[in-house]
MDTraj code that builds the backbone (N, CA, C; nanometers):
import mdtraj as md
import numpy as np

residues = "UNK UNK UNK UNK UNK UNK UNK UNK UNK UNK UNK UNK UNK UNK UNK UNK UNK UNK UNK UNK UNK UNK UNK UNK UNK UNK UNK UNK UNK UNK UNK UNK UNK UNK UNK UNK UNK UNK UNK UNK UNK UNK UNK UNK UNK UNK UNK UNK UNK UNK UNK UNK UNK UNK UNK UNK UNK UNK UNK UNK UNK UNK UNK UNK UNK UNK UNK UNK UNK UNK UNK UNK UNK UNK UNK UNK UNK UNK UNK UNK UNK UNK UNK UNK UNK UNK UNK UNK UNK UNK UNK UNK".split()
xyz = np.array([
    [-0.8361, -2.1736, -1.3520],
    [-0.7811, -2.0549, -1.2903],
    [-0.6364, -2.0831, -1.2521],
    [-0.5568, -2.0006, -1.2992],
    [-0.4172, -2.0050, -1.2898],
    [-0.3523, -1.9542, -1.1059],
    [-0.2053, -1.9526, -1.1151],
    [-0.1436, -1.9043, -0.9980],
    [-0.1967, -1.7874, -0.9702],
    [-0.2143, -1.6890, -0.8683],
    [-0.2180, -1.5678, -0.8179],
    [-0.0715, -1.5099, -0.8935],
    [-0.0929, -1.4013, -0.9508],
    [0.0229, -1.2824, -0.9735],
    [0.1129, -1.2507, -0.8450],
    [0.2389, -1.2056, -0.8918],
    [0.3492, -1.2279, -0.8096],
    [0.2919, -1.0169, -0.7112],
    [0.1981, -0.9729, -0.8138],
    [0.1650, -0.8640, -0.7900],
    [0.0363, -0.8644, -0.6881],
    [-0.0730, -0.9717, -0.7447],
    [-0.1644, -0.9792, -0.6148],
    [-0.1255, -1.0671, -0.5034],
    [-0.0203, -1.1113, -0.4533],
    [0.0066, -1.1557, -0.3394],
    [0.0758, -1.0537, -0.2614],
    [0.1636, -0.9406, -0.3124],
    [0.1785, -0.8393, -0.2713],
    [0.0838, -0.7578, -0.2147],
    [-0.0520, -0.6999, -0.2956],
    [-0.0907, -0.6682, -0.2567],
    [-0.2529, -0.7078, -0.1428],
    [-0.2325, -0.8323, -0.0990],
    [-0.3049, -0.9209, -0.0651],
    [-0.2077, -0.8931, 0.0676],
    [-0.1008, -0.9361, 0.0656],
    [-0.0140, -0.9619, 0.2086],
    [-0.0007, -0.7844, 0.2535],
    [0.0057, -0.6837, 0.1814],
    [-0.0215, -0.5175, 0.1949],
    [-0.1412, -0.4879, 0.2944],
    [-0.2431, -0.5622, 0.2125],
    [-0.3643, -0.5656, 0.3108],
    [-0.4277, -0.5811, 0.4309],
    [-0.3259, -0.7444, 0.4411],
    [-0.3669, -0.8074, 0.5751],
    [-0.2609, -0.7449, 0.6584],
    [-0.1806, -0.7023, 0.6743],
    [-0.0348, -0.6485, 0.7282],
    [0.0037, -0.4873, 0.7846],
    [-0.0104, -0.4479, 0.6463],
    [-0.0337, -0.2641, 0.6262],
    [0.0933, -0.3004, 0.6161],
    [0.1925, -0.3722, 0.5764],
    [0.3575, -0.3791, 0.5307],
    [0.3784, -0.3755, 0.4447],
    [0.4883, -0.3066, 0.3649],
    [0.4953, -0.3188, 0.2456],
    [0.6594, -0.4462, 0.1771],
    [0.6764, -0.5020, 0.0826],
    [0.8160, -0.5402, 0.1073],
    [0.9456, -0.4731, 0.1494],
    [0.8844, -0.3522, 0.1407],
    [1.0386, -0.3235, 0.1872],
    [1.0177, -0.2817, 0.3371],
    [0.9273, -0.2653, 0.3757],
    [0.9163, -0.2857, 0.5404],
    [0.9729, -0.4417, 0.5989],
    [0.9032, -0.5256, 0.5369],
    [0.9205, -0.6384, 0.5672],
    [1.1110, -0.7113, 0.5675],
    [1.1438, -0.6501, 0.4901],
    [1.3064, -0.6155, 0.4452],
    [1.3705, -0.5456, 0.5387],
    [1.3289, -0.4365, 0.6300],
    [1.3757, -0.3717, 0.6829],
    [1.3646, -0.4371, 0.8586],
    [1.2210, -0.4887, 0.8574],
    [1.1925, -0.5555, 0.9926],
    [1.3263, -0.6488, 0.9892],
    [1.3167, -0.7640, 0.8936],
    [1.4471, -0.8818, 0.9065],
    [1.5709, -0.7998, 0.9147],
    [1.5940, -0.6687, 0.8574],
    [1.7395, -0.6326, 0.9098],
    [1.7598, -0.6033, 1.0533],
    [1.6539, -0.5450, 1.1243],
    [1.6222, -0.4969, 1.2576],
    [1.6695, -0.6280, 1.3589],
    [1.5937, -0.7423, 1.2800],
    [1.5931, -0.8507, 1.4249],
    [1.7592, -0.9447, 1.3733],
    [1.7989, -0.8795, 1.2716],
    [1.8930, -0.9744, 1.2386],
    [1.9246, -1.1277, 1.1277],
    [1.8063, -1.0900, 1.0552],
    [1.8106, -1.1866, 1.0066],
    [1.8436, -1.1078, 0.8139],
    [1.8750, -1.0387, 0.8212],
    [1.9180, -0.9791, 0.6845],
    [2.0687, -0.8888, 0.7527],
    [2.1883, -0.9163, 0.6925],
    [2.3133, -0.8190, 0.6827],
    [2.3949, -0.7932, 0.5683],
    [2.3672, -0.6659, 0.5599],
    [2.4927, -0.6229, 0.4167],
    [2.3849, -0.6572, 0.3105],
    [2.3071, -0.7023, 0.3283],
    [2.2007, -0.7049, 0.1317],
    [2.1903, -0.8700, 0.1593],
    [2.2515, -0.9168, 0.2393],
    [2.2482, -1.0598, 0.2507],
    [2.1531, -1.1868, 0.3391],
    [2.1169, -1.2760, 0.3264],
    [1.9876, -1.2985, 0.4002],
    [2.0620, -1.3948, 0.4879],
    [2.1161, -1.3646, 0.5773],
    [2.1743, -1.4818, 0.7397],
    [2.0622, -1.5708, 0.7975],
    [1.9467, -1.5546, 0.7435],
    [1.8947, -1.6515, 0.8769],
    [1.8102, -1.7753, 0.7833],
    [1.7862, -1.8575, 0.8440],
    [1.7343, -1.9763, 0.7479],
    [1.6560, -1.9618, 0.7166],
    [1.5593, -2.0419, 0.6173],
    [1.4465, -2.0786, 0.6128],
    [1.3406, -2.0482, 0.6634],
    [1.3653, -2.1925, 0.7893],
    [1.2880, -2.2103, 0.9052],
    [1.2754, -2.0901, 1.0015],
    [1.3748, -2.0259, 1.0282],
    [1.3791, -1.8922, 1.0921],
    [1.3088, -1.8235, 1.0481],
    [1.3244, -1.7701, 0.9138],
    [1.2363, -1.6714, 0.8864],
    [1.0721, -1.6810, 0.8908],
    [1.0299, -1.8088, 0.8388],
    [0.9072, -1.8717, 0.8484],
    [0.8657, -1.8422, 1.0006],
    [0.9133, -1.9079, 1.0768],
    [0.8807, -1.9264, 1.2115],
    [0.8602, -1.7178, 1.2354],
    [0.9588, -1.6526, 1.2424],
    [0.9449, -1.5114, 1.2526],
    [0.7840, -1.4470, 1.1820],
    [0.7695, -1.4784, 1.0579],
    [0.6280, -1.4505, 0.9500],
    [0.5072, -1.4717, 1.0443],
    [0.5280, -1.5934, 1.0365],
    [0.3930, -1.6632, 1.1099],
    [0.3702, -1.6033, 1.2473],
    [0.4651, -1.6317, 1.3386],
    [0.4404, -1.5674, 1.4823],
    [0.4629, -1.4513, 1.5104],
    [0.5476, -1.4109, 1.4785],
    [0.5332, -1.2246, 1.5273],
    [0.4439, -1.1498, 1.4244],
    [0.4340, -1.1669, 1.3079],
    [0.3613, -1.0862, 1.1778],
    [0.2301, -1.1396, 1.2090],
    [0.2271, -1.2846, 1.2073],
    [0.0545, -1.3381, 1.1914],
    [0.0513, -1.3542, 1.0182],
    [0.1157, -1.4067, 0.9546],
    [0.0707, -1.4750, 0.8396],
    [0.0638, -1.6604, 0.8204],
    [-0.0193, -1.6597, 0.7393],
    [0.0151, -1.8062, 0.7153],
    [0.1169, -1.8340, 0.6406],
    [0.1240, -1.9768, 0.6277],
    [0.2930, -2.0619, 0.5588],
    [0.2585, -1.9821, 0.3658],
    [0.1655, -1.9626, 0.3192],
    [0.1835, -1.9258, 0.1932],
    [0.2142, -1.8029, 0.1875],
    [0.1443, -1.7173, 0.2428],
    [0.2189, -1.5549, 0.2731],
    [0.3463, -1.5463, 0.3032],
    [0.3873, -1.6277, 0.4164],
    [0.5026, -1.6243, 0.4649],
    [0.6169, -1.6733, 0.3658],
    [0.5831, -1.7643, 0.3063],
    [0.6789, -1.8435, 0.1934],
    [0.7011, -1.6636, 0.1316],
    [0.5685, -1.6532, 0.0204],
    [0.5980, -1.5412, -0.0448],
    [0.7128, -1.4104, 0.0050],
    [0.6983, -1.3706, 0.1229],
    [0.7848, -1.2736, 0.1983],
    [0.9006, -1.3151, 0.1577],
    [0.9115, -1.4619, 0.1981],
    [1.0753, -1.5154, 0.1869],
    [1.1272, -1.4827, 0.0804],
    [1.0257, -1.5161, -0.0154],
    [1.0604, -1.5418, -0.2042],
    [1.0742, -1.3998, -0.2031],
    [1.0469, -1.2873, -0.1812],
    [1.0939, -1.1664, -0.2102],
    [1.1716, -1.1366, -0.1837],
    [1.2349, -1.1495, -0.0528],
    [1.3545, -1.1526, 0.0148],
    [1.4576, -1.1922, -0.0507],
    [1.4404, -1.3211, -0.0848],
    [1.5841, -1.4149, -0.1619],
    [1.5849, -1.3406, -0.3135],
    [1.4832, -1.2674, -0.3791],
    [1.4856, -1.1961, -0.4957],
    [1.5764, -1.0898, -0.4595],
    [1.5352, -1.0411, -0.3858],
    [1.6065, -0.9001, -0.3300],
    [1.7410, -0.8640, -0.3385],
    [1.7527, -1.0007, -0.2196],
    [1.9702, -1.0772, -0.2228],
    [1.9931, -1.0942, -0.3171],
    [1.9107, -1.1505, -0.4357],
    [2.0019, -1.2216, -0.5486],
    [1.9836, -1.3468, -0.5134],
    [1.9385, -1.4398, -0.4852],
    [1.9919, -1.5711, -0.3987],
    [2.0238, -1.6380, -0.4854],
    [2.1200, -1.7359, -0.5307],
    [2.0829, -1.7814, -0.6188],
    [2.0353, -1.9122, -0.6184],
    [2.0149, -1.9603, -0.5007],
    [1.8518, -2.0727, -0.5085],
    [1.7277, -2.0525, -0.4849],
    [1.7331, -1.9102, -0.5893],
    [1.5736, -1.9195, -0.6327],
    [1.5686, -1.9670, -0.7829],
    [1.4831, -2.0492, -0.8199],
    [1.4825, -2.1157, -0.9429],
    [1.4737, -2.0189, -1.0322],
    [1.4942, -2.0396, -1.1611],
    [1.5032, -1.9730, -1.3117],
    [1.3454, -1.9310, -1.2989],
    [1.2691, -2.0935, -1.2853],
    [1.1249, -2.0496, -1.3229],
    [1.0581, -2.0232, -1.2372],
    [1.0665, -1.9659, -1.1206],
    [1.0336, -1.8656, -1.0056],
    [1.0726, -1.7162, -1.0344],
    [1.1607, -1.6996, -1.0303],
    [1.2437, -1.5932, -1.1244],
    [1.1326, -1.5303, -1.2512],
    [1.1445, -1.6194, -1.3319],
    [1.0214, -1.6007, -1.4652],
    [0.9177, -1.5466, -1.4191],
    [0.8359, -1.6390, -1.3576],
    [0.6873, -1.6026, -1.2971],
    [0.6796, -1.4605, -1.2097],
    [0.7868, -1.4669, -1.0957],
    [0.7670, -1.3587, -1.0686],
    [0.8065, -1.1852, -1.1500],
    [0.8917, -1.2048, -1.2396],
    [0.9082, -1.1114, -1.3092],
    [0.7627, -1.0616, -1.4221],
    [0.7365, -1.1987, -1.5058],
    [0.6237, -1.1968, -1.5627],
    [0.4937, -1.1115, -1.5078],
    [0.4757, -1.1857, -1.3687],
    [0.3727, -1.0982, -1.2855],
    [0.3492, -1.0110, -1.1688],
    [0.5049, -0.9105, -1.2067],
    [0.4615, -0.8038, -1.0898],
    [0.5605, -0.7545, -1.0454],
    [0.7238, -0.8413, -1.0827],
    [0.8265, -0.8399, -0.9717],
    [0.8935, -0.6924, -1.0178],
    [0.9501, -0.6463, -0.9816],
    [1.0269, -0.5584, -1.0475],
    [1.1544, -0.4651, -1.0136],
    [1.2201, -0.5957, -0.9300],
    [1.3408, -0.5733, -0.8755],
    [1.4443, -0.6137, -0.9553],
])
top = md.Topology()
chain = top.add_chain()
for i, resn in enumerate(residues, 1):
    res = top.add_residue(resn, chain, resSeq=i)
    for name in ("N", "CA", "C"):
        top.add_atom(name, md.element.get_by_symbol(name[0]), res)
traj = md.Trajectory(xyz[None], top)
C-alpha cells in the first residue's frame, strides 16, 4: 500500500477540522503568519499553531504547511513533492 493521495489527506484533515485549505490560509493570514501571498512565520511556528490551537497531529499539520508553501510558491518545496502532490489531487 502506497502514500495516501495529496487529495485524501485533504479530505481526511476536512473531516476532522470542518476547514477547508483555504480556511486554513486565511486563519494564518488572521494571526499573522501569512502576508502579501507570502508565508512569514517558520516552520516551527506554524506546526506549534496546527497542533495547539487546531488540534491536529505533526502529519496533518506537516500537510497544512505543505499546502501552504504550495500556495506561496516556496521554493523549498522539493520537485518531487511538487510531483506527488500534483499527481494526486493538488491543483493549485
Amino acid at each position: 500500500m502506497g502514500r495516501p493521495t495529496f487529495r485524501a489527506y485533504v479530505e481526511n484533515i476536512e473531516a476532522k477540522t470542518g476547514k477547508t485549505q483555504e480556511d486554513f490560509w486565511k486563519l494564518a493570514g488572521k494571526m499573522g503568519f501569512v502576508k502579501r501571498g507570502k508565508i512569514v512565520a517558520t516552520y516551527a511556528e506554524l506546526l506549534k499553531w496546527l497542533k495547539s490551537d487546531i488540534g491536529l497531529g505533526h502529519v496533518h499539520s506537516s500537510f497544512v504547511i505543505l499546502t501552504m508553501k504550495l500556495r506561496a510558491k516556496d521554493p523549498h518545496v522539493s520537485s518531487g513533492m511538487k510531483e506527488w502532490a500534483r499527481k494526486t489531487g493538488y491543483e493549485g
